[in-house]
LUMPATI-361380 format. One record per residue: residue in three letters; x, y, z of N, C-alpha, C in turn. Coordinates in steps of 0.2 Angstrom, whole numbers, plus 5000, padded with zeros to 4 digits. Layout:
N
alaXYZXYZXYZ ...
***
This chain:
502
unk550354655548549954715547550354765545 unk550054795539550454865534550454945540 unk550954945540550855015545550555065540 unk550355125545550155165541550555225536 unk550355235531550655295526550555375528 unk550955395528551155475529550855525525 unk550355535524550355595519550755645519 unk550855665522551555735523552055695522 unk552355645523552855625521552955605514 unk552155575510552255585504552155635500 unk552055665503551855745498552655795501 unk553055775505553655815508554255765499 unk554255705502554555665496554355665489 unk553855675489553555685481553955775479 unk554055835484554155895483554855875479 unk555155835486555955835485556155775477 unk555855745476556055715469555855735463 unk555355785463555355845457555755885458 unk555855915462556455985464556955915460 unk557155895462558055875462557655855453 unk557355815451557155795444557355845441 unk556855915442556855975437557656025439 unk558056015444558356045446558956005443 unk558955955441559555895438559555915431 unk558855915428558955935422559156005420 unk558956065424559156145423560056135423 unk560256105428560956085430561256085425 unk561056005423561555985417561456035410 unk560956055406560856105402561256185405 unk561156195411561656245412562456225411 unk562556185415563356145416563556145409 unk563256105404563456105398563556175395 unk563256205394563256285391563756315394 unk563756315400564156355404564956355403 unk565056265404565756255399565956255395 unk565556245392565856275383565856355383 unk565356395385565556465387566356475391 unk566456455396566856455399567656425396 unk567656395392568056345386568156415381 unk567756445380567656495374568156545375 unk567856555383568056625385568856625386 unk569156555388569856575389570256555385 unk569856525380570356535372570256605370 unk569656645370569856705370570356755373 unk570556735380570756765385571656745382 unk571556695378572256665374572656705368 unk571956705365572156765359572156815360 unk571756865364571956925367572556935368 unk572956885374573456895377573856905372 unk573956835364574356845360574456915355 unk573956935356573956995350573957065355 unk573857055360574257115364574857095366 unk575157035366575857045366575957055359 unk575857045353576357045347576257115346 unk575657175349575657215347576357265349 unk576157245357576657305360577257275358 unk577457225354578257195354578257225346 unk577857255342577957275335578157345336 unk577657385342577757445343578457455347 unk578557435351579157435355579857415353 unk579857385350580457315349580557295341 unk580957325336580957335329581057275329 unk581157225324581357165323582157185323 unk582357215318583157225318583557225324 unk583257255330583657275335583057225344 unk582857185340582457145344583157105349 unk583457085347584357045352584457095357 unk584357175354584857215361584357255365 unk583657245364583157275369582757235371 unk582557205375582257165377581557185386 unk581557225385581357255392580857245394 unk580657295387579657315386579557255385 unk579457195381579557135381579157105387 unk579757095391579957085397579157115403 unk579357165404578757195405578057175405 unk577857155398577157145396576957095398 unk577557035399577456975400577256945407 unk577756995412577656995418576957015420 unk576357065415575857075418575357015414 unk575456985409575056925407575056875411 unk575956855417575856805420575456795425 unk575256885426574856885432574056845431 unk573956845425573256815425573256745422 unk573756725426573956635425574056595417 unk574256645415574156645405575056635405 unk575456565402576156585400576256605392 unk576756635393576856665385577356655385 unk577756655380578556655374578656695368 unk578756735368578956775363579756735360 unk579756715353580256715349580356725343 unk581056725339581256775334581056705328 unk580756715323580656655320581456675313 unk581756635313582256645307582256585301 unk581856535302581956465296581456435302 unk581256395297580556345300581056295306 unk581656295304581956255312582356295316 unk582356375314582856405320582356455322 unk582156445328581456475331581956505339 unk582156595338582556575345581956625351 unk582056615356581556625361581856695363 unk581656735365581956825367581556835375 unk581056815375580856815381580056795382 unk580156755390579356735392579356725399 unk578756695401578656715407578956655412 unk578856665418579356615424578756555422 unk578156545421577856485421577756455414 unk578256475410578256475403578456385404 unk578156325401578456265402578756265394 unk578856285389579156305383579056285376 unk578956335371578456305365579056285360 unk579556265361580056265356579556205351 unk579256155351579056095349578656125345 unk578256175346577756185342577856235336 unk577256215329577556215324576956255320 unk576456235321575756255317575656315321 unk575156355317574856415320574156415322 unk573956445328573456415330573256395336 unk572856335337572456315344572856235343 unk573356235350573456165352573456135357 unk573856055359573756045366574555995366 unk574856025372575356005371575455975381 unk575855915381576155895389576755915390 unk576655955396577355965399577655975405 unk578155955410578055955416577455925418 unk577355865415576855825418575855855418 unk576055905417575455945416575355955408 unk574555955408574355965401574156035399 unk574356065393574056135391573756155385 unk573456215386572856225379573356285378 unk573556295371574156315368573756365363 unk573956435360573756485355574556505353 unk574656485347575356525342575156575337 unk575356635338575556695334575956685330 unk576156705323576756725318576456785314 unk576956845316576856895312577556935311 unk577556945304578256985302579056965307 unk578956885306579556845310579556845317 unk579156845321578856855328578456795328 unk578756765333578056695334577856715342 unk577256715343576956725352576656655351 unk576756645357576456595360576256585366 unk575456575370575356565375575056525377 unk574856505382574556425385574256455392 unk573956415395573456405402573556335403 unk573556315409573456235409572756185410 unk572756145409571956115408571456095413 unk572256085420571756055426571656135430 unk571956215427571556265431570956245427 unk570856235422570256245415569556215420 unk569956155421569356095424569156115432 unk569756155435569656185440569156235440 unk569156285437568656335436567856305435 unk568056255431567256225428567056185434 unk567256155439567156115445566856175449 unk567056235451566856305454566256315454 unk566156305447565456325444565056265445 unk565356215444564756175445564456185455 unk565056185459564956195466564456225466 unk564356285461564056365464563256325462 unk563356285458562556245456562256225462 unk562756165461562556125469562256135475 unk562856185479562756195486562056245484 unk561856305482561356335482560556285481 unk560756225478560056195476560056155483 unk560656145486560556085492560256135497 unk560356175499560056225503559756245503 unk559356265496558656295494558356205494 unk558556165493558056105493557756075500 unk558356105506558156075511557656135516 unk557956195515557456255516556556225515 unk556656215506555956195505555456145507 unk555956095510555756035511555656035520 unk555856105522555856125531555156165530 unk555156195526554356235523553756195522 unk553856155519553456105517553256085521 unk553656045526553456015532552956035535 unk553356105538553056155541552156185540 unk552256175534551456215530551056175532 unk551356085529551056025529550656025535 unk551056025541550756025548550456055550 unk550356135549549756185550549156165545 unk549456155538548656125536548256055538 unk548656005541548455925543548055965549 unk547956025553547856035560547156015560 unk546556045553546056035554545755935557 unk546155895552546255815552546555795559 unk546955835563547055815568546555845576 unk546155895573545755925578544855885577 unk544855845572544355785569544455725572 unk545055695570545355645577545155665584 unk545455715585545555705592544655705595 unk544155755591543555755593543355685593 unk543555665588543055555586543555525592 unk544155545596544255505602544155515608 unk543855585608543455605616542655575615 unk542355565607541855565608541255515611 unk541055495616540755435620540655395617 unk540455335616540155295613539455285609 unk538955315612538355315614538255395610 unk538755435609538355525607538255505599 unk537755515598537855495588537455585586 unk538055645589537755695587538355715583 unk538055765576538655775572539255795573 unk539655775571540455795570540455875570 unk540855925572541055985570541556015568 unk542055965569542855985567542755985558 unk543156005556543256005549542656045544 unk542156045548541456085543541656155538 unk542356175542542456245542543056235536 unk543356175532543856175528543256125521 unk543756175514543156145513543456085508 unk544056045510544055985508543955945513 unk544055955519543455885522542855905525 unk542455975522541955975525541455905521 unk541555875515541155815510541355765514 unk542055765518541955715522541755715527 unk541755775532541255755539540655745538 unk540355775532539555755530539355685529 unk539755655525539455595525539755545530 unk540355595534540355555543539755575546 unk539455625545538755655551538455585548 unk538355595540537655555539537855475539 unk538455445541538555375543538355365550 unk538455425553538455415561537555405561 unk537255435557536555455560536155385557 unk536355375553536255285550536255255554 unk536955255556537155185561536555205568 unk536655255571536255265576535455245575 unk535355275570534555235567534355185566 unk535155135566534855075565534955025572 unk535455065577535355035583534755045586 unk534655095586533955135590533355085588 unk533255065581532755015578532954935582 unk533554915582533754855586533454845591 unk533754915594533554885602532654925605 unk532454945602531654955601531354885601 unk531654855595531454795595531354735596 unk531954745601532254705607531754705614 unk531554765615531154795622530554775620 unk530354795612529454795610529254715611 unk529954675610529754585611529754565617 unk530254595620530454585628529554585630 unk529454675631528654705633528154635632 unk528154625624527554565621527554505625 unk528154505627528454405627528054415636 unk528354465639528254475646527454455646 unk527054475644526554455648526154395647 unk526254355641526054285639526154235642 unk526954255644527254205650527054215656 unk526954285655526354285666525954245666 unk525454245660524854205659524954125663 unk525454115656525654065654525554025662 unk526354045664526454035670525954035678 unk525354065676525054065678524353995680 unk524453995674524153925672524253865675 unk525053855674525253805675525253805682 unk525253845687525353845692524553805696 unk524153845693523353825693523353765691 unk523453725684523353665685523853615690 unk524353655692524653575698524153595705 unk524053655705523453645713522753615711 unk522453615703522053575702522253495705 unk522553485699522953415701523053375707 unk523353425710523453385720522853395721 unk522253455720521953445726521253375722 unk521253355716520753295714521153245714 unk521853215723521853155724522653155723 unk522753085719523453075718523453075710 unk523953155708523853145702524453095698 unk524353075691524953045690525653085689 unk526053045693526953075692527053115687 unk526953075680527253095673526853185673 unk526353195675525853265672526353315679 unk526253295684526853325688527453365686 unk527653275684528453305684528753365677 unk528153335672527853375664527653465666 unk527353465671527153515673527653575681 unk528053535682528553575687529153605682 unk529253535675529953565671529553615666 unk528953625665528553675664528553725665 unk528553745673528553795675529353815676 unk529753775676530453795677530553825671 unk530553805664530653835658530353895657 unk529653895660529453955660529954025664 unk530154005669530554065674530954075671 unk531254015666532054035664531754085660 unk531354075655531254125649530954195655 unk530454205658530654245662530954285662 unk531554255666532154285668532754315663 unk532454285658533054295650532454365648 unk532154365648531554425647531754485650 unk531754475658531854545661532754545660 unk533154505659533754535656533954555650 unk533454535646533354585640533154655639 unk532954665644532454745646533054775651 unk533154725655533854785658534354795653 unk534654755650535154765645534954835640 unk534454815637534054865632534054945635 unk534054935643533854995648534555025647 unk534954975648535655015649536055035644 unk536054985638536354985632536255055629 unk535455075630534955135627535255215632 unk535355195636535655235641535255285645 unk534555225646534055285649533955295655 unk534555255658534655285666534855375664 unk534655395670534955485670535655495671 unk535755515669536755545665537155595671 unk536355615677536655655680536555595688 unk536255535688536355515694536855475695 unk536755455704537455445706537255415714 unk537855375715537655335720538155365726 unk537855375732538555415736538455405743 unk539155395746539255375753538955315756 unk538655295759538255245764537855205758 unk537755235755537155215749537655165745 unk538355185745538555125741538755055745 unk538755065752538855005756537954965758 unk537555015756537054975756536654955751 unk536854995742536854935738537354875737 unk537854865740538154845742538054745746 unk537754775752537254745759536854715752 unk536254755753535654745747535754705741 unk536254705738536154655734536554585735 unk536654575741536954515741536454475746 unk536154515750535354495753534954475746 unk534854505742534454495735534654425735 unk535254415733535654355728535554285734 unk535654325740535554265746534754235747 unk534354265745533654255744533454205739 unk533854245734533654195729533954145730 unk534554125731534554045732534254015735 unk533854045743533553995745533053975741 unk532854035738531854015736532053945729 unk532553965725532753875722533253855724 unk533553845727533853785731533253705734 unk532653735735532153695739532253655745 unk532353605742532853565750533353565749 unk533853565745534653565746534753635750 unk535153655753535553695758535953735752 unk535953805752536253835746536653865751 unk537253895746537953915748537853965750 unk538253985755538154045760538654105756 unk538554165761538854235755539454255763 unk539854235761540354295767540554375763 unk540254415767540354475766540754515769 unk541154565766541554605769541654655767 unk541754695772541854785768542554815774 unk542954855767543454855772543554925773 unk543854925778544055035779544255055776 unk543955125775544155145767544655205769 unk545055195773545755225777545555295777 unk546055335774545955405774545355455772 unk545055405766544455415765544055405769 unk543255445767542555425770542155435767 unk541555375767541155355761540755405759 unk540855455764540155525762540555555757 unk541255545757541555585753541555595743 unk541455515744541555475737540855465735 unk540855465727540055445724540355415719 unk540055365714540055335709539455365703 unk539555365698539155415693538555355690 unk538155325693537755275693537055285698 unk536655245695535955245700536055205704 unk535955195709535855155715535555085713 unk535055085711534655025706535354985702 unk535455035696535954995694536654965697 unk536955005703537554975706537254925710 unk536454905713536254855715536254815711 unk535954835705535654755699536554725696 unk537154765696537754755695537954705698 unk538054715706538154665711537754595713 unk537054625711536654545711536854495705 unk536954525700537154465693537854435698 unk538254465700538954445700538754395706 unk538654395710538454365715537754315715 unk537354315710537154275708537554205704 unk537854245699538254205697538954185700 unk539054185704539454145708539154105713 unk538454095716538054065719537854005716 unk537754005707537753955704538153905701 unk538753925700539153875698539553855706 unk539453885712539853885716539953795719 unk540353785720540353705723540653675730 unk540453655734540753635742540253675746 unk540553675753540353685758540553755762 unk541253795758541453865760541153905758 unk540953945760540354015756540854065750 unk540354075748540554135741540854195745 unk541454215743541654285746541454355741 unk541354395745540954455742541454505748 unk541554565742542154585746542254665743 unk541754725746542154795746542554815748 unk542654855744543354905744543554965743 unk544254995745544255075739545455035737 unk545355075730545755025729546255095724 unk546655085726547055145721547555095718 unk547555035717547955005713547854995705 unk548355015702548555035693548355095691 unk548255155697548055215696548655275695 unk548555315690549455365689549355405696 unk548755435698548955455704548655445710 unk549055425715548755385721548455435727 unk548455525726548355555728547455555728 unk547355555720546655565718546155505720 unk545455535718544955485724545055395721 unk545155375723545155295722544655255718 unk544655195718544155145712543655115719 unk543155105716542555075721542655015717 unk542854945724542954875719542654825724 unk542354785720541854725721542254685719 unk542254625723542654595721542354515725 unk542054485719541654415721542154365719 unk542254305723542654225723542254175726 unk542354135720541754065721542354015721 unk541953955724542453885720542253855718 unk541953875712541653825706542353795701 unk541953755697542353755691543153785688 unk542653855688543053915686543053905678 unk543453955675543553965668544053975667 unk544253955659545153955658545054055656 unk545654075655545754135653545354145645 unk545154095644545054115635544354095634 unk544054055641543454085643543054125645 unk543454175648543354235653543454285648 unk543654285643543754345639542954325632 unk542654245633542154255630541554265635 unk541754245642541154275645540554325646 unk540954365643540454445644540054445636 unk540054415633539654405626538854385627 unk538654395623537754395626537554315621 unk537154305627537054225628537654175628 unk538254185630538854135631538654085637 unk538654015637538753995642539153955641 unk539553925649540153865647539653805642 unk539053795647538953725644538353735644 unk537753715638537253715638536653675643 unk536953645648536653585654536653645659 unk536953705661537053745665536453775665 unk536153805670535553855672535953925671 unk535353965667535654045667535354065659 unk535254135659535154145652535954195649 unk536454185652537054195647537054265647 unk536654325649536554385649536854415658 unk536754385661537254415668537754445667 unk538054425665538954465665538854495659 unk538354485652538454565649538254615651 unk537854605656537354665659537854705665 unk538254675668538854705673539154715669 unk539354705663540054755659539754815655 unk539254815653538654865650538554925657 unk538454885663538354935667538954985669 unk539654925670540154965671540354995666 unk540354995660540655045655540355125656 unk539455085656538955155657539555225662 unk539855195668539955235673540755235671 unk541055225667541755245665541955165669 unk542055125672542355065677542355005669 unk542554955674542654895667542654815674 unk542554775670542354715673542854645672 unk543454625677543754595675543754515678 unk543754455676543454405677544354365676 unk544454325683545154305683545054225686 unk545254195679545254125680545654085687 unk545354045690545654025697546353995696 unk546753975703547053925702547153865705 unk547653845705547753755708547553785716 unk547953805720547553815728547253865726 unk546753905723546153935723545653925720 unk545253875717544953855711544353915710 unk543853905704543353945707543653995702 unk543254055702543154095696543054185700 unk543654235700543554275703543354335697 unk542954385702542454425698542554495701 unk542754535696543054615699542854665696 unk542454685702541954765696542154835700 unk542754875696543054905696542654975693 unk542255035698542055075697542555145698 unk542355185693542655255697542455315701 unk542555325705542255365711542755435710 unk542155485712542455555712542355585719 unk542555635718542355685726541655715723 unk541355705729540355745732540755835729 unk540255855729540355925727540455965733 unk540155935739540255975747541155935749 unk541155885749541755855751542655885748 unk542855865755543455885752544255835751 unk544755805746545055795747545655755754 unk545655735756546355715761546855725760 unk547655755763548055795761548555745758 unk549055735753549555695752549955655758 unk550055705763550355665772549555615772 unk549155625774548455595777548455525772 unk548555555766548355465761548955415761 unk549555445761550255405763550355355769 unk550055405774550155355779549555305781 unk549055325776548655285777548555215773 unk549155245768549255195762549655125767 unk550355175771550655135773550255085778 unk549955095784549555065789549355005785 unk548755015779548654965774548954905773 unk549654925771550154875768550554835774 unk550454875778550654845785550354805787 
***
């Protein structure tokens, strides 16, 4: 699976590789220009030097008498060396007797040089860019060296550099930063579409107010109102067939009942019209019963229970009671003569709690019709002679806090068959059954997970094992505090906790 892409991150990186693109190229066009400027400037600074030294040594220093005064000379030289330029002033007398009068302490020595001009001469290991004067038998000569040359132009390039690194990273600290206050609409859009129910298909708000995603909340308003209009039609549909189908079968069934008391009472009818006419009516019940769980389903799916009832205190141990009377009834009434499984029931102390205190956000009806499927269904597949366990509770186990009010848990075990783990996660699917030879319309257990969603709870189905066979069934609701009720203090639930575990 591709993880997801960044938009900030590619719009912070797309920033950063233009910048350096356009900021590589300004660089290099500068760097080049700037060294040749800089190359220019201190061949100038060459000549300079040489032609104010030839000046002041014409003014100062006659050629005749150039051997016995030498100072002014001296002098000038002393202020050129300050600016890292070496010179050599000497007396030219034939193109091989060139004698040197004076130069400076970094002077490396131009005896070798011959041309007039710009050269480049090695010495002391060091390379030099060299300028010679000859005027009226005076040769000047000065030099700079080539790694200050390269030194300087490294400077400049530094002074490139570090300011674009800094401005690059500023910008890209900017950029983030904008990036994240503008994403905030996108993130106040998410966090809406994660709060929002399942069931609410009322428009979106977030974003309407920006107006590059207000085009696309619109066409999420008008997806959502789609989709919602075409469930709405589904399960209309569902109920209008359910409605239809329901009374035909009354008839139906009806019928058939009338013709087997015909039948017995004109004598001994035959077997075959009997036994045609009892799986008759069995087919009939089953469809029946696949009828009114499509109507429950439809009821709860559509969510026309009221949003504001709730089931509280005693009322919950006597839907509870009531639905497992319900479930015990019904086996008897088809069991016929076989002796059907018994129900052990239990309800345990709900410790520092008290049931007046706790409600579930559900109708009473519904948290009865919840526990009758489950318990129905574990009556049918159940197998032997030990009864089905049925088993209230209050349960603060996988909860973050153990102070706050606890889970209302239901918790049925049969010793049927049971289900592997990879049929327990297809069980809650509408009309699933293990095996088609099985009695049931497959709709039980989606109608208990339907109902606990309805109430925030969830329905967890835990395949048996080798000493437990059998199929256990856990309908974990959430309970709040009653509005008059209050709390039990942190000491109060702890030691109630422990007594528990004890």
């Amino acid at each position: 699976m591709n993880k997801a892409a960044s938009l900030r991150l590619r719009l912070v990186l797309g920033v950063c590789l233009t910048m350096c693109a356009l900021w590589s190229s300004v660089a290099a066009w500068m760097f080049t220009s700037m060294r040749q400027e800089l190359h220019s400037m201190l061949d100038d600074r060459l000549i300079a030097s040489t032609r104010m030294v030839a000046g002041v040594v014409q003014q100062l220093q006659p050629v005749e008498h150039a051997a016995s005064e030498r100072a002014p000379a001296a002098d000038i030289l002393s202020v050129i060396a300050r600016d890292g330029v070496a010179c050599e002033v000497s007396l030219v007398r034939s193109e091989v007797d060139i004698h040197p009068i004076a130069q400076t302490a970094n002077s490396p020595g131009f005896s070798d040089l011959n041309a007039a001009g710009f050269g480049h001469i090695h010495k002391g290991g060091k390379d030099w860019r060299t300028y010679v004067l000859e005027e009226n038998g005076i040769r000047i000569a000065t030099a700079d060296r080539i790694d200050v040359r390269e030194h300087l132009v490294q400077s400049f390039a530094y002074t490139l550099i570090l300011p674009f690194l800094v401005a690059l990273a500023g910008i890209l600290l900017l950029t983030w930063w904008c990036w994240s206050l503008g994403l905030k609409p996108l993130q106040r859009l998410q966090q809406e579409l994660s709060r929002r129910p399942p069931r609410d298909s009322s428009p979106v708000q977030a974003g309407q107010d920006v107006v590059e995603l207000a085009p696309l909340v619109l066409s999420l308003n008008d997806l959502l109102g789609r989709m919602n209009a075409a469930i709405e039609r589904e399960r209309r549909w569902t109920a209008d067939a359910a409605h239809e189908l329901r009374t035909p079968l009354t008839a139906i069934k009806t019928h058939v009942q009338v013709a087997q008391l015909v039948m017995e009472r004109t004598g001994t009818p035959p077997p075959q019209a009997m036994s045609a006419l009892q799986q008759a009516d069995q087919g009939i019940s089953h469809m029946h019963e696949t009828l009114e769980h499509l109507l429950l389903l439809a009821r709860v799916e559509t969510g026309a229970q009221q949003q504001d009832c709730s089931t509280r205190g005693a009322a919950l141990v006597q839907a509870f009671e009531q639905a497992c009377a319900q479930s015990r009834q019904q086996a008897l009434l088809t069991a016929g003569s076989a002796v059907p499984p018994a129900i052990e029931t239990a309800i345990a102390d709900p410790g520092a709690w008290r049931w007046e205190q706790l409600e579930v956000a559900l109708a009473p009806a519904l948290l009865t019709c919840a526990i009758t499927n489950l318990t129905d269904n574990a009556l049918r597949h159940h197998q032997g002679a030990a009864p089905v366990s049925a088993r209230l509770a209050l349960t603060t186990t996988g909860l973050r806090d153990d102070t706050g009010p606890p889970h209302l848990l239901v918790r049925i075990a049969d010793q049927g068959q049971g289900m592997t783990a990879e049929e327990c996660a297809l069980a809650t699917q509408r009309f699933w059954r293990k095996s088609s030879a099985l009695h049931g319309s497959g709709l039980g257990l989606t109608i208990v997970q339907r109902i606990a969603e309805s109430a925030g709870g969830c329905l967890r189905l835990l395949p048996g094992t080798a000493q437990a066979p059998g199929l256990v069934a856990e309908l974990r609701l959430p309970l709040r505090l009653a509005a008059d009720a209050r709390a039990p203090d942190a000491l109060t639930l702890t030691a109630a906790a422990l007594l528990t575990k004890s």
